[in-house]
LOGUFI-303333 format. One record per residue (C-alpha): residue number from 1; residue in one letter; x negated, y, z. Coordinates in steps of 0.02 Angstrom, whole numbers, plus 50000, padded with zeros to 5 digits. Last residue first. Example, Ala and Ser with C-alpha at 12.3 -4.5 7.8 and 13.67 -1.06 7.14 Angstrom:
2
@resi 2, resn S, east 49316, north 49947, up 50357;
@resi 1, resn A, east 49385, north 49775, up 50390;
***
This chain:
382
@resi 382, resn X, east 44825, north 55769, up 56776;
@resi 381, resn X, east 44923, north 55640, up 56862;
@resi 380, resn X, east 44823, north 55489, up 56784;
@resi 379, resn X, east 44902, north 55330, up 56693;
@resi 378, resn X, east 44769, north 55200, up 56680;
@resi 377, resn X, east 44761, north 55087, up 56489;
@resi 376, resn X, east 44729, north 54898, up 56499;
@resi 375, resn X, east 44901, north 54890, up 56433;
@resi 374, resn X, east 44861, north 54994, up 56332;
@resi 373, resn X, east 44719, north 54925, up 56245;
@resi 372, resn X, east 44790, north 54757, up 56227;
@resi 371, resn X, east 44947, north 54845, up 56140;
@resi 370, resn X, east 44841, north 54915, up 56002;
@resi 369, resn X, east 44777, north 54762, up 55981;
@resi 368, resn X, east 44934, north 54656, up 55983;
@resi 367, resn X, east 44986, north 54813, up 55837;
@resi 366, resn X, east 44838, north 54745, up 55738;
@resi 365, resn X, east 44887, north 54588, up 55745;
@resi 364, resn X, east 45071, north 54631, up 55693;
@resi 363, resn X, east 44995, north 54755, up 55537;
@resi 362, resn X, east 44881, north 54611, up 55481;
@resi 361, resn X, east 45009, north 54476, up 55496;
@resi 360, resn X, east 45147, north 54590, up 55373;
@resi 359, resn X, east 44982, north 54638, up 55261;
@resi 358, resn X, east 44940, north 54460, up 55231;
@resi 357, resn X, east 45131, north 54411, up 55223;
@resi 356, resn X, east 45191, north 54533, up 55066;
@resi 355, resn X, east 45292, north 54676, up 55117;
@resi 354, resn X, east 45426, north 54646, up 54999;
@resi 353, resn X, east 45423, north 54466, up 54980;
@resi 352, resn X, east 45375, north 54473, up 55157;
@resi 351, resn X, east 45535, north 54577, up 55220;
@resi 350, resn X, east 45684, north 54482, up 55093;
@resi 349, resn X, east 45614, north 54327, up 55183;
@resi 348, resn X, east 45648, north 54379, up 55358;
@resi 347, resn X, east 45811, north 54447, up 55285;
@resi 346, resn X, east 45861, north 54618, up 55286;
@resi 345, resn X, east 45962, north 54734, up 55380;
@resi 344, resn X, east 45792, north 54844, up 55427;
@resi 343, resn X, east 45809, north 54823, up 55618;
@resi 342, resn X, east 45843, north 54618, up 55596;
@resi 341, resn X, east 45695, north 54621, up 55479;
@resi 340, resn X, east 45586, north 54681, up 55589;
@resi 339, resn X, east 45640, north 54571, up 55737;
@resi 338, resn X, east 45642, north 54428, up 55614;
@resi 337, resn X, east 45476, north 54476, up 55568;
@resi 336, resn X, east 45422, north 54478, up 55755;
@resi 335, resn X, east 45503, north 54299, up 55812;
@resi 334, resn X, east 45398, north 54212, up 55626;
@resi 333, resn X, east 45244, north 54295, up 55684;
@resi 332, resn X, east 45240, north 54251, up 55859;
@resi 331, resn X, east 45283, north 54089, up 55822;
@resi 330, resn X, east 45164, north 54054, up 55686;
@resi 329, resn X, east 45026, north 54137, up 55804;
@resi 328, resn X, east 44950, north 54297, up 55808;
@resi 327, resn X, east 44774, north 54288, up 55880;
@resi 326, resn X, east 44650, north 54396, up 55967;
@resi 325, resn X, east 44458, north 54359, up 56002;
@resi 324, resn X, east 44432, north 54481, up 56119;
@resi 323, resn X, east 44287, north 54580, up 56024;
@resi 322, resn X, east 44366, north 54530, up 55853;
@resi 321, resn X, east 44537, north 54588, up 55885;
@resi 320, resn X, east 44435, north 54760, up 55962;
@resi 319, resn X, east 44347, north 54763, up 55788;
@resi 318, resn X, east 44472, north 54744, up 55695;
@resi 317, resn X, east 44556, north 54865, up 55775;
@resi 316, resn X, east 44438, north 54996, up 55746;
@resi 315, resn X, east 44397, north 54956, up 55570;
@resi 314, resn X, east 44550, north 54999, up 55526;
@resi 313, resn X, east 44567, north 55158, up 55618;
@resi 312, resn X, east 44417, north 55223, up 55536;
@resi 311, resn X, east 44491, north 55171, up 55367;
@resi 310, resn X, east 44636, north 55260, up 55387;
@resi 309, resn X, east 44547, north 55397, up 55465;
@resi 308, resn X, east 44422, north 55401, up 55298;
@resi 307, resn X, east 44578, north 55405, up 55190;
@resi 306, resn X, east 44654, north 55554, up 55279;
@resi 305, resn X, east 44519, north 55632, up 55253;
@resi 304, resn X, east 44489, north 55611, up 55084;
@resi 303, resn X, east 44666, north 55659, up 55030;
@resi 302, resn X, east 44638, north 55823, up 54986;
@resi 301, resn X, east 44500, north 55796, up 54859;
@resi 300, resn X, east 44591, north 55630, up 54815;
@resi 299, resn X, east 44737, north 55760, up 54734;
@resi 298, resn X, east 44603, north 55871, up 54683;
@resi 297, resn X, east 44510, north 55717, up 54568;
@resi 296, resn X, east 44707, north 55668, up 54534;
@resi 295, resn X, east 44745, north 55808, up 54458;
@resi 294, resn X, east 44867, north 55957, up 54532;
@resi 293, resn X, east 44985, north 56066, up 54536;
@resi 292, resn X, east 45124, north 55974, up 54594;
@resi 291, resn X, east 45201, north 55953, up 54437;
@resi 290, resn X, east 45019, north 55900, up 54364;
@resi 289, resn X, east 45020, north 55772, up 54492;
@resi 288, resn X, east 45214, north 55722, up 54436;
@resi 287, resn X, east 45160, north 55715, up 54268;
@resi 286, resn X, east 44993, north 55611, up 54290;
@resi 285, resn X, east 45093, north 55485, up 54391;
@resi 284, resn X, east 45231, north 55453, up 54281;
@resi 283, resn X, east 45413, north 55529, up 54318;
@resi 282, resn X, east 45586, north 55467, up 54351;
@resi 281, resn X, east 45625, north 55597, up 54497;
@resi 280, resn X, east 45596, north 55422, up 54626;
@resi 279, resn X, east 45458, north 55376, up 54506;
@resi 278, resn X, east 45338, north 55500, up 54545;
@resi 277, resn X, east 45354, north 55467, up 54719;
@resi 276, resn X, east 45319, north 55294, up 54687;
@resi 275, resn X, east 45170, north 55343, up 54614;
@resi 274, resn X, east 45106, north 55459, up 54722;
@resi 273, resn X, east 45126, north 55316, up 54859;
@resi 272, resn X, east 45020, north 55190, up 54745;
@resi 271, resn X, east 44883, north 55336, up 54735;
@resi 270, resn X, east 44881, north 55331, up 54910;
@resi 269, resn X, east 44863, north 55164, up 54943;
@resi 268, resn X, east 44713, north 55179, up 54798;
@resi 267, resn X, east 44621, north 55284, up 54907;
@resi 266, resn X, east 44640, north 55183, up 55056;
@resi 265, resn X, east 44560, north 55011, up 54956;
@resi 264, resn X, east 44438, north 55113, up 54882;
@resi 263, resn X, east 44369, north 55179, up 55055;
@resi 262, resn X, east 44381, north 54995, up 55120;
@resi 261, resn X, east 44313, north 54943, up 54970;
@resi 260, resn X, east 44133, north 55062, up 55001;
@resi 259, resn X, east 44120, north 54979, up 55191;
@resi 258, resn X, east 44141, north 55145, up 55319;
@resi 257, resn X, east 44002, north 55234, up 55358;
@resi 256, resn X, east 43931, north 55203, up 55532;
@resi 255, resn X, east 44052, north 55221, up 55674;
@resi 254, resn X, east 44037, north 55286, up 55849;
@resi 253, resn X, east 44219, north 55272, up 55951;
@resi 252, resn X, east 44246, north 55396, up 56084;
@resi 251, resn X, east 44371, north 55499, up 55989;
@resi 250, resn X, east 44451, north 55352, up 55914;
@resi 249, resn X, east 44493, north 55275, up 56073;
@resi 248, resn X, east 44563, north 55430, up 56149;
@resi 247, resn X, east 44656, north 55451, up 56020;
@resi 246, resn X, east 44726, north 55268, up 56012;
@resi 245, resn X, east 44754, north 55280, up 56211;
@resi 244, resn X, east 44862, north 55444, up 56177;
@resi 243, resn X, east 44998, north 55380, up 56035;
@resi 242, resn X, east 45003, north 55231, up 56126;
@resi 241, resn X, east 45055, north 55316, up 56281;
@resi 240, resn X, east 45161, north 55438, up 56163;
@resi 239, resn X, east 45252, north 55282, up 56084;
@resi 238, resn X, east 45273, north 55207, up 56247;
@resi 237, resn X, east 45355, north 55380, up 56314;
@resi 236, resn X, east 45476, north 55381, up 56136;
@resi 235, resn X, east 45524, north 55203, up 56180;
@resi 234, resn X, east 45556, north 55256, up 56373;
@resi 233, resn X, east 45666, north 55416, up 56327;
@resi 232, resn X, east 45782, north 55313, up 56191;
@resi 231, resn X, east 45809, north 55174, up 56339;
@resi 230, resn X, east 45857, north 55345, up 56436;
@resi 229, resn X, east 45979, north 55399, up 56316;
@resi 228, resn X, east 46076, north 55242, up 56270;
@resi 227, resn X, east 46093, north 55207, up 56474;
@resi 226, resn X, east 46154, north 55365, up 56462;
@resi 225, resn X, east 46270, north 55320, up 56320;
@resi 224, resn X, east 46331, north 55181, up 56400;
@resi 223, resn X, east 46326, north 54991, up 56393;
@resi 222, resn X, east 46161, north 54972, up 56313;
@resi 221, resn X, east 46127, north 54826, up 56182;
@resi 220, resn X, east 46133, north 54936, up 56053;
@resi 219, resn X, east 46243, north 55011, up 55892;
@resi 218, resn X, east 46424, north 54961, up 55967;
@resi 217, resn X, east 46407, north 54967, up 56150;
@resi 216, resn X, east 46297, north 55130, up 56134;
@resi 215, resn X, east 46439, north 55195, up 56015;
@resi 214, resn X, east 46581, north 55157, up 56130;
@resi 213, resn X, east 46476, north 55237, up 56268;
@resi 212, resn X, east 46457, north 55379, up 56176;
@resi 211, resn X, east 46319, north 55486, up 56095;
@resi 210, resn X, east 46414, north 55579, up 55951;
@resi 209, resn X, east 46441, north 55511, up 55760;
@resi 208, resn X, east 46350, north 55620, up 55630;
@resi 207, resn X, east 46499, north 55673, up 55490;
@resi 206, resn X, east 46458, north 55720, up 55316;
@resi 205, resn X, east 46590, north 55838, up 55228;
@resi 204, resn X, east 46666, north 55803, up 55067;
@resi 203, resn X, east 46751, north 55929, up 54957;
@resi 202, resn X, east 46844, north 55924, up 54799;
@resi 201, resn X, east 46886, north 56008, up 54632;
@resi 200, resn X, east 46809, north 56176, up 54628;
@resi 199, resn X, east 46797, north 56268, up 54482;
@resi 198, resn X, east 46667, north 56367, up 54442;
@resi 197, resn X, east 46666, north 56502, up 54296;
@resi 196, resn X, east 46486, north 56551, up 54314;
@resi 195, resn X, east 46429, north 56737, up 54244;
@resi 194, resn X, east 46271, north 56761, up 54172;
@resi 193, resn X, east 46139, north 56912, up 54187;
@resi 192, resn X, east 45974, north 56875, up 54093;
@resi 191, resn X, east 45802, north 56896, up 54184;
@resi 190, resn X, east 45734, north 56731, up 54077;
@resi 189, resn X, east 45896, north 56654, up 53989;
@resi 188, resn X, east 45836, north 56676, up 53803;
@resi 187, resn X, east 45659, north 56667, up 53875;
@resi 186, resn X, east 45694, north 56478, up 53926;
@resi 185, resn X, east 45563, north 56473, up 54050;
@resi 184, resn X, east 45603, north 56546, up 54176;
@resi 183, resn X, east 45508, north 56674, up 54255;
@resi 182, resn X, east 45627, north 56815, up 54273;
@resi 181, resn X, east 45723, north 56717, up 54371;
@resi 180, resn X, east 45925, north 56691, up 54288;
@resi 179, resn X, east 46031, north 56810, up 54359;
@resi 178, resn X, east 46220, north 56795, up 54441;
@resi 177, resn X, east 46381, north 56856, up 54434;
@resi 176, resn X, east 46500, north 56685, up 54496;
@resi 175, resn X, east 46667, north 56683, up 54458;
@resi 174, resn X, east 46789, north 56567, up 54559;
@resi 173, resn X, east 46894, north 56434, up 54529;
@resi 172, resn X, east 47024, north 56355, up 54660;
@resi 171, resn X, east 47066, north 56173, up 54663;
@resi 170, resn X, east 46993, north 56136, up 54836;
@resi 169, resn X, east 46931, north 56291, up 54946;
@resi 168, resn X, east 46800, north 56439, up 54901;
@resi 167, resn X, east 46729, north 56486, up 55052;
@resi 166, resn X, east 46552, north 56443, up 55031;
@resi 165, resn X, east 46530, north 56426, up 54846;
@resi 164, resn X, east 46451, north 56585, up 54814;
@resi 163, resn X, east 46309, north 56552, up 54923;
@resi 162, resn X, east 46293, north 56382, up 54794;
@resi 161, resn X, east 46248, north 56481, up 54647;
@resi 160, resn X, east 46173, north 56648, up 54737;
@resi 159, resn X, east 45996, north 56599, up 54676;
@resi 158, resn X, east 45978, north 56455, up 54548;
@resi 157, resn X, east 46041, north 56287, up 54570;
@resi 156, resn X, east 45969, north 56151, up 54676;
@resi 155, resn X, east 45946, north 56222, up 54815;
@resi 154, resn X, east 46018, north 56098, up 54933;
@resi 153, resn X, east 46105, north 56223, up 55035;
@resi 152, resn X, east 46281, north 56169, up 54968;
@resi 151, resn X, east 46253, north 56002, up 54909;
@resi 150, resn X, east 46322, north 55972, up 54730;
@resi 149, resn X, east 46411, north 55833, up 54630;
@resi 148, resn X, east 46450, north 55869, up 54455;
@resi 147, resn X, east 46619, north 55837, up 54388;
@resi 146, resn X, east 46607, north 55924, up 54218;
@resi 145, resn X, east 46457, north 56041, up 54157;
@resi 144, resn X, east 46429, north 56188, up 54069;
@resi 143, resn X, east 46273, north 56300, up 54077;
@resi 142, resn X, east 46140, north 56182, up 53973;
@resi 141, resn X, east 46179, north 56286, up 53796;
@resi 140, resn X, east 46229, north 56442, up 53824;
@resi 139, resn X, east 46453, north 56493, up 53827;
@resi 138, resn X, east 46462, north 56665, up 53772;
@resi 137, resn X, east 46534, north 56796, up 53845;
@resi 136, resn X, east 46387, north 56915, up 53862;
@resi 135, resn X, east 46294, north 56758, up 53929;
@resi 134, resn X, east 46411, north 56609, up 53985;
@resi 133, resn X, east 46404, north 56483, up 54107;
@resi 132, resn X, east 46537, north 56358, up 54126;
@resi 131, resn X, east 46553, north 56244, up 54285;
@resi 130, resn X, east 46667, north 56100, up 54348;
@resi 129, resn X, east 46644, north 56065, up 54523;
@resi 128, resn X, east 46630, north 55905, up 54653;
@resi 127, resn X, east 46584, north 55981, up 54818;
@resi 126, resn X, east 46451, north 55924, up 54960;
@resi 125, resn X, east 46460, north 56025, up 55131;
@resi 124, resn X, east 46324, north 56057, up 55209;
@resi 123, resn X, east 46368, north 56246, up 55198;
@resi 122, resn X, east 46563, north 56270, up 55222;
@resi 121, resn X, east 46672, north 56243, up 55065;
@resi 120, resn X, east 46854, north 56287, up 55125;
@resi 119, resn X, east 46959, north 56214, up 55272;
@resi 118, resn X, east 47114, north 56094, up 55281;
@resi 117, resn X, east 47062, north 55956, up 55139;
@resi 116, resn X, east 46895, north 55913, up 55192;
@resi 115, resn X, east 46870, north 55707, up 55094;
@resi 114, resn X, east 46750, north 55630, up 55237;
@resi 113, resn X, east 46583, north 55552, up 55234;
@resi 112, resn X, east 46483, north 55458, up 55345;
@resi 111, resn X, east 46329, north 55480, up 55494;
@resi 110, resn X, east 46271, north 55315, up 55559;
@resi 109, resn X, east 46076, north 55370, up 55534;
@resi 108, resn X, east 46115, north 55553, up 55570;
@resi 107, resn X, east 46138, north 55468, up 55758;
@resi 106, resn X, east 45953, north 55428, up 55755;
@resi 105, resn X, east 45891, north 55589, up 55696;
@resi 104, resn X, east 46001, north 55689, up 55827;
@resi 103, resn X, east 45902, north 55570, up 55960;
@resi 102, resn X, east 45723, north 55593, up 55910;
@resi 101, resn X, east 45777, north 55787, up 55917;
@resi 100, resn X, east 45854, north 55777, up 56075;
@resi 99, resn X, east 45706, north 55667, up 56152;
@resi 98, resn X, east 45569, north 55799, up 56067;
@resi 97, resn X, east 45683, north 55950, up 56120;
@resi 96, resn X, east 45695, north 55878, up 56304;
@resi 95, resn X, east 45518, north 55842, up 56332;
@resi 94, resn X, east 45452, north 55670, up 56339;
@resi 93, resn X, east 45308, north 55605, up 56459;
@resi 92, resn X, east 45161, north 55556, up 56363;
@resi 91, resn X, east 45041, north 55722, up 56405;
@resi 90, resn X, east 45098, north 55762, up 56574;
@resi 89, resn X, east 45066, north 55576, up 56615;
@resi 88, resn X, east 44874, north 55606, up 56580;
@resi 87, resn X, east 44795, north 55467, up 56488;
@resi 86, resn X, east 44644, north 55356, up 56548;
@resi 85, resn X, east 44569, north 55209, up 56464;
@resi 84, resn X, east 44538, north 55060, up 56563;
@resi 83, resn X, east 44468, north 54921, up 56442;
@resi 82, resn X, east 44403, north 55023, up 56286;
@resi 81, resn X, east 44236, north 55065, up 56332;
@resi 80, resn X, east 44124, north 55101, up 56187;
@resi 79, resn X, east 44201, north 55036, up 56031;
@resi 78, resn X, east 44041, north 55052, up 55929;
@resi 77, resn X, east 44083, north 55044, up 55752;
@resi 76, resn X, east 44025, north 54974, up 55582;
@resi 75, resn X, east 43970, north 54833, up 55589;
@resi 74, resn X, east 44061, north 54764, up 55727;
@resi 73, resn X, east 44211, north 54764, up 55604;
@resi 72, resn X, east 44160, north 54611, up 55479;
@resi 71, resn X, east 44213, north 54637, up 55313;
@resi 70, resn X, east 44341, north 54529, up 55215;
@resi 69, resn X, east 44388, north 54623, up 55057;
@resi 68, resn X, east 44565, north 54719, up 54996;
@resi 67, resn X, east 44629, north 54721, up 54849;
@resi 66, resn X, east 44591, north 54867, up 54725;
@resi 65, resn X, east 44762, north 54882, up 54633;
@resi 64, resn X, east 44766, north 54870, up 54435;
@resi 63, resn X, east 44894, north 54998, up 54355;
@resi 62, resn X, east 45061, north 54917, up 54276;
@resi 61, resn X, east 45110, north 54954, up 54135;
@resi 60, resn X, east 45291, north 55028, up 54131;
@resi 59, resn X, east 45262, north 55192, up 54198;
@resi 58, resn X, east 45336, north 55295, up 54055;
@resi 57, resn X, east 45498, north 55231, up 54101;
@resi 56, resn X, east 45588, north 55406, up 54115;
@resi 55, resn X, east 45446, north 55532, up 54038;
@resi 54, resn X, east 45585, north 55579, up 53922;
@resi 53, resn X, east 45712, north 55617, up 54076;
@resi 52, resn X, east 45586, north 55699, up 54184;
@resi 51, resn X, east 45526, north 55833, up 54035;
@resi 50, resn X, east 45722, north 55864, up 54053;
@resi 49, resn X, east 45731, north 55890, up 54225;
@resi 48, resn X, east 45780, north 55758, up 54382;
@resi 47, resn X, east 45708, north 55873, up 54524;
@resi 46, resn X, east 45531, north 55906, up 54568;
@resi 45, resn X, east 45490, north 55927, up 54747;
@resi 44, resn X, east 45306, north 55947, up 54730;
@resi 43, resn X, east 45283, north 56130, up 54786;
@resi 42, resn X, east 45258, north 56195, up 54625;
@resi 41, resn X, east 45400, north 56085, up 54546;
@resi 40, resn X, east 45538, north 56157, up 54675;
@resi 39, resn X, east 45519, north 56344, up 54565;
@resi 38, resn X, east 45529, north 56231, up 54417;
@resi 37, resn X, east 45680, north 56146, up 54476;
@resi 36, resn X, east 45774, north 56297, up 54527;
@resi 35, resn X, east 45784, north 56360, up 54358;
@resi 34, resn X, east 45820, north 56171, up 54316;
@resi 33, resn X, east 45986, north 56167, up 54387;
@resi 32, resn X, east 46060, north 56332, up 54328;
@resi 31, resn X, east 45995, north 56272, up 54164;
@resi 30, resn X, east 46092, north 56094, up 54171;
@resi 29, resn X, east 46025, north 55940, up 54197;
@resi 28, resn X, east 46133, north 55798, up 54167;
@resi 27, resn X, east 46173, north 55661, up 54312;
@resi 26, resn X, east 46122, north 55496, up 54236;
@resi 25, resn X, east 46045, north 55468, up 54414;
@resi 24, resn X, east 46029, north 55570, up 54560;
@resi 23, resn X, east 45856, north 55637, up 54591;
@resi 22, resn X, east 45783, north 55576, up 54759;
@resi 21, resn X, east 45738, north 55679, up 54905;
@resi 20, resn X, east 45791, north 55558, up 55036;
@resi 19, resn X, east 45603, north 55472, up 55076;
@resi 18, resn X, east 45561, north 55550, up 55237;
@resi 17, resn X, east 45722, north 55531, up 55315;
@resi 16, resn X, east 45747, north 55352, up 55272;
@resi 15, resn X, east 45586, north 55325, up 55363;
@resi 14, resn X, east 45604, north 55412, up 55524;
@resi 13, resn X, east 45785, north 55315, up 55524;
@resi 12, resn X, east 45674, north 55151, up 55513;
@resi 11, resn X, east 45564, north 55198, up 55643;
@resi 10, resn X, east 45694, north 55257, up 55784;
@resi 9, resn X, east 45784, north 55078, up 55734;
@resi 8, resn X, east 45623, north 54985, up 55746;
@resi 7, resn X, east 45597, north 55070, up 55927;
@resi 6, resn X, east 45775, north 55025, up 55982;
@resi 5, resn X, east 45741, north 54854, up 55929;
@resi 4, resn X, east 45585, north 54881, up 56040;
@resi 3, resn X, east 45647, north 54935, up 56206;
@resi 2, resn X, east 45805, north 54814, up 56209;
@resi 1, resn X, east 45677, north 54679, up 56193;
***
């Protein structure tokens, strides 16, 4: 048990992780801001801009999903043998840099923040400033702003904004000579030279806790931190195992092409992820695509494989649940939600209304087949 709450945690701080690039709302957006925007647009990580605050809401109606249909596995792959796979123990057994790393992410998790009164602004650091821009002395429109919240190193404003920050401490106000990208947009801006008047106001810092035994005690069911560590080093070597047998099982698998929903049904996962991408910087689909450089024909283009795997894969385990005849029962799926839910600090049913119960029971079942597998798995030397 120990083993797999630590697992959910691991997960869930993988998670939060990915998703943290979100616009913060009903903060203005000034020009320093969206000169870095539009360079962050053609890599897809858009911040809250203008065009982002009229397209707000624009994703009201909602799109019809494909659902899912009932298709039977054996159809369409050839397991081959599955009982007995082999995986090399040099190739699950964890490294330093992938346990510290695995580790680091987990204690970010718990991290907090702290008002830094003794020491100036340090990168990482997040300051509250007041900010006027001018152009040959004059104040342009978008430069000024009052108690904004910035990141130093987030890149959200243009070059040499936030560099010029580091070292400036509480309450003092410095001038910042900078230029606007030649490409920007706004060509009364585009190539100019501008000075900032920036005034600092506060600082916060974010603090990650350290690997003790007080915070092993507190955060697990380990006594000590080592005990902390090595728990940490078994999950991660399960995962790896797993990791290795579902290759392996893939790889030797011969499938026919996959059933014409099943394709749809990936597809349109994806889609429903670009969506709420979209939405996190308070855009519509087609706008964020576009953002990103793309449509959704190219978008799909570049998805396609990863669609096919995910199809692959689900076929797979159905068809190994069907070939042993595998079952999650009421009690089994009742003790695992609350397991997930526990690890996510939500109810049990907070996690199905979310999740919805066909796709909670599918995911559990198909993680008893994944763990049928290897357990049958044999661990090799070489």
């Amino acid at each position: 048990m120990k083993k797999r709450m630590l697992l959910l945690t691991v997960l869930l701080c993988l998670a939060v992780s990915l998703a943290g690039c979100s616009s913060e709302e009903g903060q203005e957006t000034t020009a320093a801001q969206t000169a870095a925007a539009e360079e962050d647009a053609a890599s897809g990580q858009t911040e809250g801009t203008e065009e982002a605050e009229e397209t707000e809401g624009a994703q009201e109606e909602t799109r019809p999903q494909v659902v899912k249909e009932a298709y039977d596995p054996l159809q369409y792959v050839e397991l081959g043998e599955y009982k007995g796979i082999q995986v090399s123990s040099g190739d699950i057994d964890v490294d330093e840099a992938e346990l510290e790393d695995t580790l680091n992410a987990q204690l970010a998790q718990y991290s907090y923040t702290q008002e830094v009164t003794d020491r100036p602004v340090q990168e990482g650091d997040t300051v509250n400033i007041d900010y006027v821009g001018t152009l040959n002395g004059e104040a342009f429109d978008g430069g000024t702003a009052e108690g904004d919240s910035l990141t130093i190193g987030s890149g959200r404003f243009i070059d040499g904004f936030e560099d010029g920050l580091v070292g400036v401490s509480a309450g003092e106000t410095v001038d910042l000579d900078l230029t606007f990208p030649e490409e920007y947009t706004n060509s009364d801006l585009a190539g100019q030279a501008v000075v900032f008047e920036v005034t600092v106001n506060s600082i916060t810092e974010t603090v990650v806790p350290e690997l003790t035994d007080e915070f092993a005690q507190e955060h697990s069911a380990y006594a000590t931190a080592e005990e902390f560590r090595e728990g940490l080093r078994s999950v991660l070597r399960d995962q790896n195992k797993r990791a290795a047998v579902m290759d392996t099982l893939m790889a030797q698998a011969q499938f026919q092409p996959m059933p014409e929903n099943l394709i749809d049904y990936y597809e349109d996962q994806m889609i429903q992820q670009m969506e709420y991408q979209a939405a996190m910087y308070g855009l519509d689909y087609e706008t964020y695509l576009t953002a990103c450089g793309l449509t959704e024909e190219t978008f799909l283009e570049m998805a396609a494989e990863t669609v096919e795997n995910s199809a692959r894969q689900d076929v797979l385990l159905n068809a190994v649940i069907a070939s042993e005849q595998l079952e999650l029962t009421d009690e089994e799926f009742q003790d695992s939600v609350q397991e997930l839910a526990d690890g996510y600090g939500l109810s049990a049913e907070d996690l199905i209304s979310v999740l919805g119960e066909d796709t909670l029971r599918e995911d559990l079942l198909w993680n008893k087949a994944v763990d049928f597998v290897t357990e049958q798995a044999v661990e090799t030397e070489n």
